[in-house]
C-alpha positions in Angstrom: -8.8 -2.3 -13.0 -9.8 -0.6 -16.0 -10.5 -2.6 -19.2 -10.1 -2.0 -22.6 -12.9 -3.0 -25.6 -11.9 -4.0 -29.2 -12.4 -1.5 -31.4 -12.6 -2.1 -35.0 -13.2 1.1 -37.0 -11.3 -0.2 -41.2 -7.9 -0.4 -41.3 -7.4 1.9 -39.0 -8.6 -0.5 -35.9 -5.0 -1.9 -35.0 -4.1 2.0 -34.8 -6.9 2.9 -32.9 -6.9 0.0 -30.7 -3.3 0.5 -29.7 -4.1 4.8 -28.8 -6.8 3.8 -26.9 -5.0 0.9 -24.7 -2.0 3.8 -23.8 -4.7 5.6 -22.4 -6.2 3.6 -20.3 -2.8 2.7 -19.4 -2.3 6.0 -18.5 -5.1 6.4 -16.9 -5.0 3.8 -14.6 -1.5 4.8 -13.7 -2.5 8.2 -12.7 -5.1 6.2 -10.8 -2.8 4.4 -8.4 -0.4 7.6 -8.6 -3.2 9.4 -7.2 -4.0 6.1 -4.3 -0.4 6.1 -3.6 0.0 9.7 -2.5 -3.4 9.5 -0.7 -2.0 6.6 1.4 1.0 8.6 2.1 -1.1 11.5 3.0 -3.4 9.6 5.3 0.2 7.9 6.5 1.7 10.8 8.2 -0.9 12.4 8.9 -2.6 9.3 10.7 1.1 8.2 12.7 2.2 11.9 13.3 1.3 11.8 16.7 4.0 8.7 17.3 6.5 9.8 14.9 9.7 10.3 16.9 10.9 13.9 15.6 14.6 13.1 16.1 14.8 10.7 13.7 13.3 12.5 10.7 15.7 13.1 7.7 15.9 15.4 5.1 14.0 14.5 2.3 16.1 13.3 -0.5 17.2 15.7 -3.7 14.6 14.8 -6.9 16.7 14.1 -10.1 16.3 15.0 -13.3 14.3 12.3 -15.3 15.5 10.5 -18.2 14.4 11.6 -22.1 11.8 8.9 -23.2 9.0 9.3 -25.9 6.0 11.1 -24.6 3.5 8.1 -24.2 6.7 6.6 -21.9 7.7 10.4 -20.3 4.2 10.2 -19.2 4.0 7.1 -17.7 7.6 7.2 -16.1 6.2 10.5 -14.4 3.1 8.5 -12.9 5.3 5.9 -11.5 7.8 8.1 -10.5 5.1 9.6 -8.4 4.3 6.3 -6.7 7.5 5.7 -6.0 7.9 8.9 -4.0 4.7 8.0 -2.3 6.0 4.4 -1.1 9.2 5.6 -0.3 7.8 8.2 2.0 5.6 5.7 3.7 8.7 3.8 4.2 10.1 6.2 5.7 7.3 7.5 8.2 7.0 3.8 9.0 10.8 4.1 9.8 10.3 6.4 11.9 7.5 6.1 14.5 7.9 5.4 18.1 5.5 2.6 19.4 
């Protein structure tokens, strides 16, 4: 998990200090946005062979997202992602014949 060091640069460290945490914030949500669709990936492709083709559905219609405030646009985005990613697994789990 990423961390995040104090910086103190005048009056300007509170400032600072506060850009610097969104970012890693950011950052580590792309992170697991990017682990989540690799699971997903390795997922299907790992349980296609089992996945009974009668029972897959068609994939849901994306909506539009909400307005927020860039720093939040940007993290709703990343999680948005994951939640695509885990709701896929879900539903190749769902879906394989054992």
């Amino acid at each position: 998990m990423p961390t995040l060091s104090k910086i103190t640069s005048g009056s300007n460290s509170s400032l600072v200090t506060k850009m610097k945490a969104s970012q890693v914030i950011l950052d580590f949500a792309s992170s697991v946005a990017n682990k989540a669709q690799e699971t997903n990936k390795l997922t299907g492709s790992t349980l296609y062979p089992i996945i009974n083709e009668r029972c897959i559905s068609e994939q849901k219609e994306e909506s539009l997202s909400p307005y927020y405030p860039p720093l939040f646009a940007d993290l709703y985005e990343r999680l948005s992602i994951i939640d695509k990613a885990l709701d896929d697994i879900q539903s190749t789990l769902h879906i394989v014949e054992i």
